[in-house]
C-alpha positions as CSV (number, residue, x, y, z in Angstrom):
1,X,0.0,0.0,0.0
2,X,1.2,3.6,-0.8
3,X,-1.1,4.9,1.9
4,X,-3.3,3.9,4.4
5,X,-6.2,6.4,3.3
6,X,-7.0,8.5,0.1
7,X,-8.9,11.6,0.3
8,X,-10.3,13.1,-2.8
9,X,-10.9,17.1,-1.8
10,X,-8.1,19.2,-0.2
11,X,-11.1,21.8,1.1
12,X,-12.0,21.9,4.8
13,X,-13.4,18.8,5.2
14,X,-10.8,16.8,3.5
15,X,-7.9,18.7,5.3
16,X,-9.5,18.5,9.0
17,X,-9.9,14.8,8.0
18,X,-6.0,14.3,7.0
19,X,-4.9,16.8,10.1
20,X,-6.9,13.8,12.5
21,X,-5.9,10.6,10.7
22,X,-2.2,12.1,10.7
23,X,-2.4,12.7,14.5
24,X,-3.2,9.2,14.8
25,X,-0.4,7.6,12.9
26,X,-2.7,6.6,9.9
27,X,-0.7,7.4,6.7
28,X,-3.2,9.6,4.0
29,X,-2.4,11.4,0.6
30,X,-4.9,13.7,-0.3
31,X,-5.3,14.9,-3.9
32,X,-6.9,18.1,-5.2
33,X,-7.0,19.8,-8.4
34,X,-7.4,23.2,-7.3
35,X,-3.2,24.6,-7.8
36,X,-4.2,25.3,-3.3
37,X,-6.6,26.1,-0.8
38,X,-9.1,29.0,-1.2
39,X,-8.7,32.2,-2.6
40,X,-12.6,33.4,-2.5
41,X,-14.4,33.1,0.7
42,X,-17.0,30.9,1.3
43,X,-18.2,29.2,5.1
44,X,-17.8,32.6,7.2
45,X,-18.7,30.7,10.2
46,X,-17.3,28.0,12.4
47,X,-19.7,26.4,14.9
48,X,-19.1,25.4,18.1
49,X,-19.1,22.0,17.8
50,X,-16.2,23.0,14.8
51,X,-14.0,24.7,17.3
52,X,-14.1,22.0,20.2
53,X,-12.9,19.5,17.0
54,X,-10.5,22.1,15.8
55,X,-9.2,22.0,19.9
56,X,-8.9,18.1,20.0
57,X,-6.0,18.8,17.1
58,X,-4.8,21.7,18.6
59,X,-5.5,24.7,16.0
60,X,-8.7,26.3,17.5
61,X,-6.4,29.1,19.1
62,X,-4.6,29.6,15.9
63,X,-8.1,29.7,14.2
64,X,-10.1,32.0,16.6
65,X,-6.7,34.4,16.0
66,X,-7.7,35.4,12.1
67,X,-10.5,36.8,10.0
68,X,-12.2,40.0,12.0
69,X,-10.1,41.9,14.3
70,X,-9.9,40.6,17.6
71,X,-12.1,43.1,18.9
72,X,-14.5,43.6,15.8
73,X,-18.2,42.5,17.5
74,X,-19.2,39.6,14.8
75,X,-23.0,40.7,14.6
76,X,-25.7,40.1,12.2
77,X,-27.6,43.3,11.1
78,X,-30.3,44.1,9.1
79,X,-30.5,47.4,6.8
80,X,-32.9,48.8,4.3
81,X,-29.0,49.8,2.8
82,X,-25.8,49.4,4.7
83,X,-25.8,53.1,4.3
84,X,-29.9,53.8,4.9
85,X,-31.7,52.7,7.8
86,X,-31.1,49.9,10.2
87,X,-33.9,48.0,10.9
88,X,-32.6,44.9,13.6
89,X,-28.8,43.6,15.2
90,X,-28.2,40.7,17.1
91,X,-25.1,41.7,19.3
92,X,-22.4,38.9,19.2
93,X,-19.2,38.7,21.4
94,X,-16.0,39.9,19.4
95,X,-13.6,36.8,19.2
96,X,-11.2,38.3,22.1
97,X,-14.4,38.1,24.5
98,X,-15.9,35.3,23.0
99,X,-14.5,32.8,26.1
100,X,-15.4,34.2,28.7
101,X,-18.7,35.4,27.5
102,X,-19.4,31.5,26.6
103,X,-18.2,30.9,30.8
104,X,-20.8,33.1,31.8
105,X,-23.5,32.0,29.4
106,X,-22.4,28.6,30.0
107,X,-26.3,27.6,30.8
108,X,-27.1,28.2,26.9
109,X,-23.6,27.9,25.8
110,X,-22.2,24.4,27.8
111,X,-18.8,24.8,25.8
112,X,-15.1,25.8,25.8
113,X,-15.1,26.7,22.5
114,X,-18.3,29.4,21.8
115,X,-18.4,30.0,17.8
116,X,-16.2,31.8,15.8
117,X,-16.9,33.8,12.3
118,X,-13.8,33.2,9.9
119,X,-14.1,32.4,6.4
120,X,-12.9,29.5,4.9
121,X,-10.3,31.3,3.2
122,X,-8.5,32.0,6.3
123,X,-8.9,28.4,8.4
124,X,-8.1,26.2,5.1
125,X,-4.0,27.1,5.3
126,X,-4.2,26.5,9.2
127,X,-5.7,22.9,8.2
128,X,-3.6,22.6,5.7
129,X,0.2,23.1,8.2
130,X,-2.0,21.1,10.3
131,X,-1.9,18.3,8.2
132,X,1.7,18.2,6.7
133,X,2.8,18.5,10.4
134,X,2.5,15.1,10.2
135,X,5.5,12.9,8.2
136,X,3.0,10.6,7.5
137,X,0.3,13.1,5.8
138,X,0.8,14.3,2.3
139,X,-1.3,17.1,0.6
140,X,-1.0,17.0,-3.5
141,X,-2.9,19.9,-5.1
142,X,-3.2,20.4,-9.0
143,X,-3.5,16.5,-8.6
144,X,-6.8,15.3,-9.4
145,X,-8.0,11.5,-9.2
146,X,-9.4,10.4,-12.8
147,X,-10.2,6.8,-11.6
148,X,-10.8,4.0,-8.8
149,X,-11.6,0.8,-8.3
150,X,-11.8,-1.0,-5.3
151,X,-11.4,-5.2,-4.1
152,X,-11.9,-7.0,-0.5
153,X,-8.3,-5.6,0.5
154,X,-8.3,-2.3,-0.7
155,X,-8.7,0.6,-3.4
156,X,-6.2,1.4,-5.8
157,X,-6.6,4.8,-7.7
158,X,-5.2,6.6,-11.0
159,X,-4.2,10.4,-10.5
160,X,-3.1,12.7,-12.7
161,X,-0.6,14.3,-10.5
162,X,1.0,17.8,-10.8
163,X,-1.5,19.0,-14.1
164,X,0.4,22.4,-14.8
165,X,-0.5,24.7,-17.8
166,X,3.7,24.7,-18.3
167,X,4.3,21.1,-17.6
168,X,2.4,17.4,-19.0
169,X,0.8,15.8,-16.2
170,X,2.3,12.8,-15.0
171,X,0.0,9.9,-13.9
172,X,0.6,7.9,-11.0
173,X,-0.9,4.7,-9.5
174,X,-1.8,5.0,-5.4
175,X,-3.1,2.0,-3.3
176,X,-4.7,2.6,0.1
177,X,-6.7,0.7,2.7
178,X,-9.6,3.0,2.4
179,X,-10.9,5.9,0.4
180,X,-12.9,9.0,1.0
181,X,-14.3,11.6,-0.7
182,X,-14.7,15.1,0.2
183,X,-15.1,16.7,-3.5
184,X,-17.9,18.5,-2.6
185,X,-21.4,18.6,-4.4
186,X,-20.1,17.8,-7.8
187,X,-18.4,14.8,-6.1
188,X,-16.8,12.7,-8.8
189,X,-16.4,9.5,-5.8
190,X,-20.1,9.9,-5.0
191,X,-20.8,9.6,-8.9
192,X,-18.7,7.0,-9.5
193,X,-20.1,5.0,-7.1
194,X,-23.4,5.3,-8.6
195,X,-24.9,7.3,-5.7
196,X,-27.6,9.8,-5.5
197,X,-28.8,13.0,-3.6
198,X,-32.0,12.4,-2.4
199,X,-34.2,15.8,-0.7
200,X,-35.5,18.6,-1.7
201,X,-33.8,21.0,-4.7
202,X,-34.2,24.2,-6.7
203,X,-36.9,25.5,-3.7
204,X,-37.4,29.1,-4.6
205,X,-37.9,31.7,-2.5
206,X,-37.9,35.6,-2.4
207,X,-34.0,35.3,-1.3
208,X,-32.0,32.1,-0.5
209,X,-33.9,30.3,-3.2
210,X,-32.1,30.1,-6.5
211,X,-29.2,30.8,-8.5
212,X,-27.2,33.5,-6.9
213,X,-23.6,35.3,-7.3
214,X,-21.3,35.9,-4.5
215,X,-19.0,38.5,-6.0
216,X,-16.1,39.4,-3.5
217,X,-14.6,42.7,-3.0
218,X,-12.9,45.8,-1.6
219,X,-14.8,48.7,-0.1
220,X,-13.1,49.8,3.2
221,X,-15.2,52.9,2.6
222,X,-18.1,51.3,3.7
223,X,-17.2,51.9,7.7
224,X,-16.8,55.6,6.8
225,X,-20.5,55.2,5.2
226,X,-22.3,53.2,7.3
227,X,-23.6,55.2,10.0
228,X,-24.5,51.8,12.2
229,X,-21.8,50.2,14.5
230,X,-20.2,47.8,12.3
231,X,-21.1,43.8,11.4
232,X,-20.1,40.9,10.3
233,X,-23.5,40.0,8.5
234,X,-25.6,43.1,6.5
235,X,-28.5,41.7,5.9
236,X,-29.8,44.1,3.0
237,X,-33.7,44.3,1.9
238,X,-33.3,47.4,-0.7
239,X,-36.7,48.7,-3.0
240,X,-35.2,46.5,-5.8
241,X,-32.5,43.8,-4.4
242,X,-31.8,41.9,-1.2
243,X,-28.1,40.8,-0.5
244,X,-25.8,39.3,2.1
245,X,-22.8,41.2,2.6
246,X,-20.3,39.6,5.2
247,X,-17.5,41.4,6.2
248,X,-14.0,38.9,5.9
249,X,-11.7,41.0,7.6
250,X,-13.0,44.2,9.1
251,X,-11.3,46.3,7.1
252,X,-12.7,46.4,3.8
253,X,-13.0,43.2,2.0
254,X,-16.5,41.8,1.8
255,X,-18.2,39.0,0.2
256,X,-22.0,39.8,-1.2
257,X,-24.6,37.3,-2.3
258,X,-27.1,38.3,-4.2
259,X,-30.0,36.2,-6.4
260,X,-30.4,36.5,-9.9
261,X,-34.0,37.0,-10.8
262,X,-35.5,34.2,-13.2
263,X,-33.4,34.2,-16.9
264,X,-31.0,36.8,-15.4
265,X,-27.3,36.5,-15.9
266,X,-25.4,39.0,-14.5
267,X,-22.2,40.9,-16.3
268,X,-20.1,43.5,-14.7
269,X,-22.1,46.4,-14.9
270,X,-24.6,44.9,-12.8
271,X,-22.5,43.3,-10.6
272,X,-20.9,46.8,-9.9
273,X,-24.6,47.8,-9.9
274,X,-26.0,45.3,-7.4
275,X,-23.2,46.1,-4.9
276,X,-23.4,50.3,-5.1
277,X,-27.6,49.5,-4.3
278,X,-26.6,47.4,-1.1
279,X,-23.8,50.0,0.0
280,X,-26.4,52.8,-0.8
281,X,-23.9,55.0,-1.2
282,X,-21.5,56.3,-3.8
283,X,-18.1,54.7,-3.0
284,X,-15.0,53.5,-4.8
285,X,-14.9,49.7,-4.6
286,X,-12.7,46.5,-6.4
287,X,-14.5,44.0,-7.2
288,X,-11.8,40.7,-6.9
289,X,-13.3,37.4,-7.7
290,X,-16.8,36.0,-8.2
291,X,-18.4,32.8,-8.2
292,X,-21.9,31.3,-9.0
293,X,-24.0,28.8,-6.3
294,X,-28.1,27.6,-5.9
295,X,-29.8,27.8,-3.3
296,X,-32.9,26.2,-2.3
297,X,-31.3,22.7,-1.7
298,X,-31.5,20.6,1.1
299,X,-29.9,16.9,-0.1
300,X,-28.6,14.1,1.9
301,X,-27.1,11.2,-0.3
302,X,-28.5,7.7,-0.3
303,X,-25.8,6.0,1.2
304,X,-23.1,7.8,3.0
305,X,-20.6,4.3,1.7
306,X,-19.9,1.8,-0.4
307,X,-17.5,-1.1,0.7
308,X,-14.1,0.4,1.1
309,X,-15.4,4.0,-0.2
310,X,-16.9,6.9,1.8
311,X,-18.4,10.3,1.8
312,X,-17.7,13.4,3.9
313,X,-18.9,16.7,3.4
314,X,-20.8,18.0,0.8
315,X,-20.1,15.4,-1.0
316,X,-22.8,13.3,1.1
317,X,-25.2,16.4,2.1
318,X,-25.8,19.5,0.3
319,X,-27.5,22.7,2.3
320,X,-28.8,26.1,1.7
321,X,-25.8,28.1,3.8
322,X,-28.6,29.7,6.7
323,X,-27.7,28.9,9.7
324,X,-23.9,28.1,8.3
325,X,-24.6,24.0,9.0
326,X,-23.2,22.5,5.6
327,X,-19.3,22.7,6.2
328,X,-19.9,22.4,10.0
329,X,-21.6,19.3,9.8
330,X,-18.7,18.1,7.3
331,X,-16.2,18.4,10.1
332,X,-18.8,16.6,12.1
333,X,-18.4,13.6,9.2
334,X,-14.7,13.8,9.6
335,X,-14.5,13.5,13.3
336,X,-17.1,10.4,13.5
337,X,-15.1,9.0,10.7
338,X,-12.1,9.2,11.6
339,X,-11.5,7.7,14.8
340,X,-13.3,4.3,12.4
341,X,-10.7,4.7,10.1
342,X,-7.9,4.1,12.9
343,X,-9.5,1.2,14.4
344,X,-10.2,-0.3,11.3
345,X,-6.5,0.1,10.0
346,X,-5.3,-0.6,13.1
347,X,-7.7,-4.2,12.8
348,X,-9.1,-4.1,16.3
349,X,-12.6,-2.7,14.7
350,X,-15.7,-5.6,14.2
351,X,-17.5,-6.1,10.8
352,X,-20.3,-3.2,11.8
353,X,-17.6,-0.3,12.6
354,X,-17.4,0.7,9.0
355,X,-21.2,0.4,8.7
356,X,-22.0,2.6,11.9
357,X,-20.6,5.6,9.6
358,X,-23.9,5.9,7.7
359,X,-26.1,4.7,10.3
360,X,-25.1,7.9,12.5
361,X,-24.2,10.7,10.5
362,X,-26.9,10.1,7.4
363,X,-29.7,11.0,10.0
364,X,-27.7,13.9,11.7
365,X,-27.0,15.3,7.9
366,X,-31.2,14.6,7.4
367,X,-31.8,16.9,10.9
368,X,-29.1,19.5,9.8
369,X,-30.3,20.1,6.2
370,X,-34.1,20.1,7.8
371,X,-32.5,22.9,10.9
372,X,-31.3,25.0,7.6
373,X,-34.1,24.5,5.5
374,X,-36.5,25.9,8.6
375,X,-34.1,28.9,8.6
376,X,-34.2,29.9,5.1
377,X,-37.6,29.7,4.7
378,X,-37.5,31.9,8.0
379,X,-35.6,35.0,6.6
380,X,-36.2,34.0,2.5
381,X,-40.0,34.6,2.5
382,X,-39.9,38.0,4.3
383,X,-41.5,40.8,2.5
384,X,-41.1,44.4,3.2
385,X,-43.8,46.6,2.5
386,X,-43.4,49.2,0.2
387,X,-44.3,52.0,3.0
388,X,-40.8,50.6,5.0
389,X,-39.1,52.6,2.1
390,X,-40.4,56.1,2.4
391,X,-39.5,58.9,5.3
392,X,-41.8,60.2,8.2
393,X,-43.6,58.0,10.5
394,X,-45.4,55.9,8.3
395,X,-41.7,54.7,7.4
396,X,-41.1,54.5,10.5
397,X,-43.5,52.3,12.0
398,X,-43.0,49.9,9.0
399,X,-39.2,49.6,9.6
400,X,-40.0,49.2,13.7
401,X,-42.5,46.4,12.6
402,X,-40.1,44.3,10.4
403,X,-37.5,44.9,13.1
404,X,-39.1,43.4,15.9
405,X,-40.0,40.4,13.1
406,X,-36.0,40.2,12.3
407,X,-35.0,40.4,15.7
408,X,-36.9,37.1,16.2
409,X,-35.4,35.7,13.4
410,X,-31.3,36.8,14.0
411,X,-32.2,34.4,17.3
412,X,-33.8,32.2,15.7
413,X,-31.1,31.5,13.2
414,X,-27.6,32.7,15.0
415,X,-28.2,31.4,18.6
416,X,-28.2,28.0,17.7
417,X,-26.3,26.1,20.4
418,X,-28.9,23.4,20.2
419,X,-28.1,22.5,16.5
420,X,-24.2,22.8,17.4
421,X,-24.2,20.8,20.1
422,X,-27.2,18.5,20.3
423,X,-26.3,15.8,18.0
424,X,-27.0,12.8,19.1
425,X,-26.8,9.2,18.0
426,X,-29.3,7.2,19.8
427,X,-30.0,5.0,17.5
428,X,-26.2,3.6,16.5
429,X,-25.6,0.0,16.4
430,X,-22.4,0.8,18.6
431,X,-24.3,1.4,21.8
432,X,-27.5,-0.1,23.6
433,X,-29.9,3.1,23.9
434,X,-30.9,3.9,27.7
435,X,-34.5,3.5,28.6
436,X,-36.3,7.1,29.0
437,X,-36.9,9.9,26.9
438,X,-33.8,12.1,25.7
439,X,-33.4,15.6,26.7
440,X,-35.4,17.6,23.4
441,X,-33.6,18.6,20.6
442,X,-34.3,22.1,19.3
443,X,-32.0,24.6,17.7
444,X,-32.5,27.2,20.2
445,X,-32.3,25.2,23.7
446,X,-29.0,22.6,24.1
447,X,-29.6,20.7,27.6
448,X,-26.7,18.6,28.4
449,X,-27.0,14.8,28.6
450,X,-24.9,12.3,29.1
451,X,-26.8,9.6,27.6
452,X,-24.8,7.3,25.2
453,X,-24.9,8.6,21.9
454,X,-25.2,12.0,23.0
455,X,-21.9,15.0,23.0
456,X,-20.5,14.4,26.8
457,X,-21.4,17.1,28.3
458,X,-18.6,19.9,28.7
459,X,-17.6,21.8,32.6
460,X,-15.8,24.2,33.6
461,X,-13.9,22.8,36.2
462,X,-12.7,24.2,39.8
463,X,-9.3,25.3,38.7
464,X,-10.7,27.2,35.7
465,X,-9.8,24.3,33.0
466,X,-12.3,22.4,30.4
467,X,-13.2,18.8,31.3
468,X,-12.2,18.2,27.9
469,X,-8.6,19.2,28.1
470,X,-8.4,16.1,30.2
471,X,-9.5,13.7,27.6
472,X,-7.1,11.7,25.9
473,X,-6.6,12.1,21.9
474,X,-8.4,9.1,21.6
475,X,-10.8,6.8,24.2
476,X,-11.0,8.1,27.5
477,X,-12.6,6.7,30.2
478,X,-13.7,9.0,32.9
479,X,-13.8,8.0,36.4
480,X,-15.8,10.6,38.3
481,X,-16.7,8.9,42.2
482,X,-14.0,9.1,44.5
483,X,-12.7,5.1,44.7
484,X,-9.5,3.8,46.3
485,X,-9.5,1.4,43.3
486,X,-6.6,1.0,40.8
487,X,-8.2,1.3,37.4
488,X,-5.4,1.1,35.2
489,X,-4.6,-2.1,36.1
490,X,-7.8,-3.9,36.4
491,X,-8.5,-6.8,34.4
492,X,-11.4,-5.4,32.1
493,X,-9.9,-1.7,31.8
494,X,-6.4,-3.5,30.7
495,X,-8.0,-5.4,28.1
496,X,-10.2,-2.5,27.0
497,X,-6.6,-0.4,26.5
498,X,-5.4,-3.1,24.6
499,X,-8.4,-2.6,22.0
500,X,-9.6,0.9,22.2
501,X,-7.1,3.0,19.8
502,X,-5.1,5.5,23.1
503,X,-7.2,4.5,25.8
504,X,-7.0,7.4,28.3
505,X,-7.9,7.1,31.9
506,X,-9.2,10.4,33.5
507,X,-10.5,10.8,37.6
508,X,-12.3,13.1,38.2
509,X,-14.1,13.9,41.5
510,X,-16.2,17.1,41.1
511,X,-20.3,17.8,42.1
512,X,-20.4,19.6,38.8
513,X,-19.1,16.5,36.9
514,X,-20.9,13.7,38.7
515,X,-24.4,15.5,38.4
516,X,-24.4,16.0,34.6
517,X,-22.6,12.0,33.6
518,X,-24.8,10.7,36.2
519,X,-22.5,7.4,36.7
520,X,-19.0,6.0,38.0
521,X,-17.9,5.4,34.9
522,X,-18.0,6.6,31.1
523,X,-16.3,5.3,28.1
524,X,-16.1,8.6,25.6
525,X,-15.6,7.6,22.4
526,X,-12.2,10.5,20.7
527,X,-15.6,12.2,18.6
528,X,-16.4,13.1,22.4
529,X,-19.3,11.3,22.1
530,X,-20.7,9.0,25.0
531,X,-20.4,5.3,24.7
532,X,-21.2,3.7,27.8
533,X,-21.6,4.9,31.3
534,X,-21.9,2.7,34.5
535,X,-21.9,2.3,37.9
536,X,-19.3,-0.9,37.5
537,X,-16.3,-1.8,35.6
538,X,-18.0,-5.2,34.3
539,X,-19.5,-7.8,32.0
540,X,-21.7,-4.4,30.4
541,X,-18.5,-2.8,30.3
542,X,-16.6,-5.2,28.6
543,X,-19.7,-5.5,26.2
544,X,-19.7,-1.7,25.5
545,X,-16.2,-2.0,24.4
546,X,-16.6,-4.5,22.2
547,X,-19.6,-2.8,20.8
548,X,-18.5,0.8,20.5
549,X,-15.4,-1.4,18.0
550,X,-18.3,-2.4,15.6
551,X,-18.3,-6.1,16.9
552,X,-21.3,-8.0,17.3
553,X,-22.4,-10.4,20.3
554,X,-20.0,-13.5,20.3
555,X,-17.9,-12.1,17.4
556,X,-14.8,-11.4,19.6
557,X,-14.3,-11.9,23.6
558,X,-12.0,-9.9,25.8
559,X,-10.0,-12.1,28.5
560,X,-12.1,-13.5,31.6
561,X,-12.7,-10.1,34.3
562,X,-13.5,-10.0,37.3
563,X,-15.7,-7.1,38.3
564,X,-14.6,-3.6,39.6
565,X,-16.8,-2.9,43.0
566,X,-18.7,0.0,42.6
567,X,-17.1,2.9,42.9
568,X,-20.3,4.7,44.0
């Protein structure tokens, strides 16, 4: 084997993917035909759920460093013009304040790692040294993968390797254990496998509902302008356009979406047009790059893999951008995947490991696009009245009543901690589901659960630190009563190590701890997803572990235990 993984997509997904599997010793090549990462923004906004991954591989403090200035205030606003009237803001912590804001809204927020607005453009090149920090990890770009087949031992492809306009492209022949493809929507592994979206596409709407331009450019005139505080999202509902303008760096460069009305294409004059009407003012501005997208999708693909052969990213689900949920929940992909891929190279995973890929993140990509869907049908169907235009009070009134509606909404959309950080997988075949009802899952409301499947729930501990600085990089099993037992060396929790891929053991002994896990014990799976939790290190211990690998009852037994006493 030339590898032990091939990934197809050097974007965020496929990098974070590489940066993980190379922390774990797992060999990877990734191959891209873009000539490097991003040069026009796109995903302005990393979720919670994002940062705590990006903090398991050590980058979230290097991430939450660039795109606005430290002490910019990310909020979203809502303008007749970014130079006219201002009609709603959501106020949002700048990045400098964002941690301890998130400690002391830590009853909405339960996380060390609140979100963070950064466009793509800025986090790919932290992936990307993230990734080739690792001997074993190599990133190809202008490299793109024209074939692959695939047997019961592995999957061999054919890329074209180094395609310059100056230079022939060489082709070269890489085998691997397992490959995956994050090539985004157009994915050429999903089609090749014979795979489909299946959902809902080409919903049209007022905004967010069709083909639309995202033209990105210079104005730093704008904050001279603007006679608001500044944003990170102007939401702009003008007499004869809406747009999106997000600011990338707080001080001048923007990207604006707008949609193209039915048989419209636009050239430059009415690109140059569009933006002067959302600015609604007469500035200088350089326009730099420009791309074309739809909205109105929501699209989740019928299977998520196919033998040796997987899909991350929007590659498997396709969104409409509200709520920012389609590159978030692709690093979602590549965290549950990943952590699979070890074990199964590693050969300590069971037949169902692979399988338990699909069976959890399909449905979480089926609740995510739904969670979007809501929210651009939300803000895409709005209508302004005509009146909300003019001066005087009637103006007036109009603008105050579609404010307090767009208040409702910014909530609605942007304080989502629920959809960040409420995934759950209930239903896995890796874990036997606790009698009871789960705590709800809504996008506005996250309550903390420890139930297996569920996110273990995050603390601030007594000397200031994150519970989940004290996990291990892989399984940890957390020990929260106070025992005079030695759990390293007991039978069940020795044999567990020798399974479970960097088995960390972790005490614990706080009130704050041992009233949200509810239990002695709890296997956490690296994802920082719940396992197993217990009073006693026992048979249903040893079975969890087993389980959690992908094996089935009677497929593989640990060594004969004898049971740890309660450590109640």
């Amino acid at each position: 084997m030339d590898c032990e993984v091939v990934i197809v997509g050097g974007g965020p997904v496929g990098l974070f993917l590489a940066a993980e599997l190379g922390q774990r010793g797992i060999s990877v090549e990734v191959f891209d035909a873009k000539p490097g990462t991003s040069t026009h923004p796109a995903a302005n906004a990393n979720s919670a759920r994002t940062m705590e991954h990006f903090r398991r591989i050590g980058i979230s403090a290097a991430v939450r460093s660039l795109g606005l200035p430290c002490d910019y205030a990310p909020d979203v606003a809502y303008f007749t013009s970014i130079a006219g009237h201002e009609l709603a803001r959501l106020n949002q912590p700048s990045s400098q304040a964002a941690v301890e804001w998130a400690k002391a809204h830590a009853f909405t927020w339960a996380t060390p790692e609140p979100p963070h607005r950064c466009s793509q453009l800025y986090v790919e090149p932290v992936l990307l040294e993230a990734a080739r920090r690792h001997a074993n990890c190599r990133v190809h770009f202008s490299s793109k993968v024209l074939d692959f087949t695939q047997n019961a031992e592995g999957v061999t492809a054919t890329v074209e390797m180094d395609a310059m306009v100056d230079r022939a492209a060489q082709t070269r022949t890489v085998t691997a254990r397992y490959l995956i493809g994050c090539d985004g929507p157009r994915s050429f592994v999903r089609k090749s496998l014979g795979l489909s979206y299946a959902g809902v596409a080409g919903e049209k709407r007022e905004f967010m509902g069709g083909q639309m331009d995202a033209v990105y450019f210079y104005a730093p005139d704008i904050y001279r302008v603007c006679p608001h505080a500044p944003a990170w999202q102007y939401w702009t509902f003008g007499a004869k356009q809406r747009a999106l303008v997000i600011a990338v760096d707080g001080e001048g460069h923007f990207i604006m979406n707008v949609q193209t009305r039915e048989g419209e294409s636009l050239d430059e004059a009415d690109v140059t047009q569009r933006i002067a009407e959302a600015i609604g003012a007469d500035i200088p501005f350089e326009v730099k790059s420009s791309s074309r997208w739809t909205a109105g999708f929501a699209l989740v693909a019928e299977k998520f893999s196919v033998g040796r052969v997987f899909l991350a990213g929007d590659s498997a689900h396709l969104f409409t951008p509200t709520g920012g949920l389609g590159y978030n929940t692709g690093i979602e992909d590549a965290a549950n995947l990943a952590w699979k891929l070890e074990a199964m190279v590693k050969g300590v995973a069971g037949d169902a490991l692979g399988a338990s890929y699909e069976a959890e993140r399909r449905p979480a990509a089926l609740r995510n696009t739904s969670f979007a869907r809501g929210f651009a049908d939300s803000i895409g169907n709005v209508h302004l009245p005509a009146v909300a235009h003019e001066a005087g009070a009637s103006g007036d009134a109009a603008r105050a009543a579609v404010g307090d509606y767009l208040k409702f909404h910014a909530t609605a959309e942007f304080v989502i901690p629920g959809v960040h950080l409420g995934t759950r997988y209930e239903t896995s075949p890796l874990l036997v589901a606790e009698a009871g009802a789960a705590t709800p899952d809504t996008a506005n409301l996250y309550v903390p659960c420890a139930r297996p499947g569920h996110r273990a729930p995050h603390v601030w501990l007594a000397d200031g630190s994150s519970l989940y600085d004290r996990f291990g990089p892989g399984f940890t099993l957390l020990c929260i009563a106070e025992a005079d037992v030695d759990i390293e060396s007991h039978g069940a929790v020795r044999n567990a190590a020798a399974m479970l891929p960097g088995l960390t053991v972790v005490r614990v002994a706080e009130a704050a701890v041992a009233d949200l896990y509810q239990a002695a014990f709890v296997l956490i799976r690296p994802d920082q997803h719940v396992a197993w939790r217990g009073s006693v290190l026992g048979d249903e211990f040893v079975a969890a572990v087993l389980r959690t690998l992908g094996h089935r009852p009677g497929e593989t037994a640990l060594l004969p235990t004898q049971a740890c006493p309660s450590a109640a």
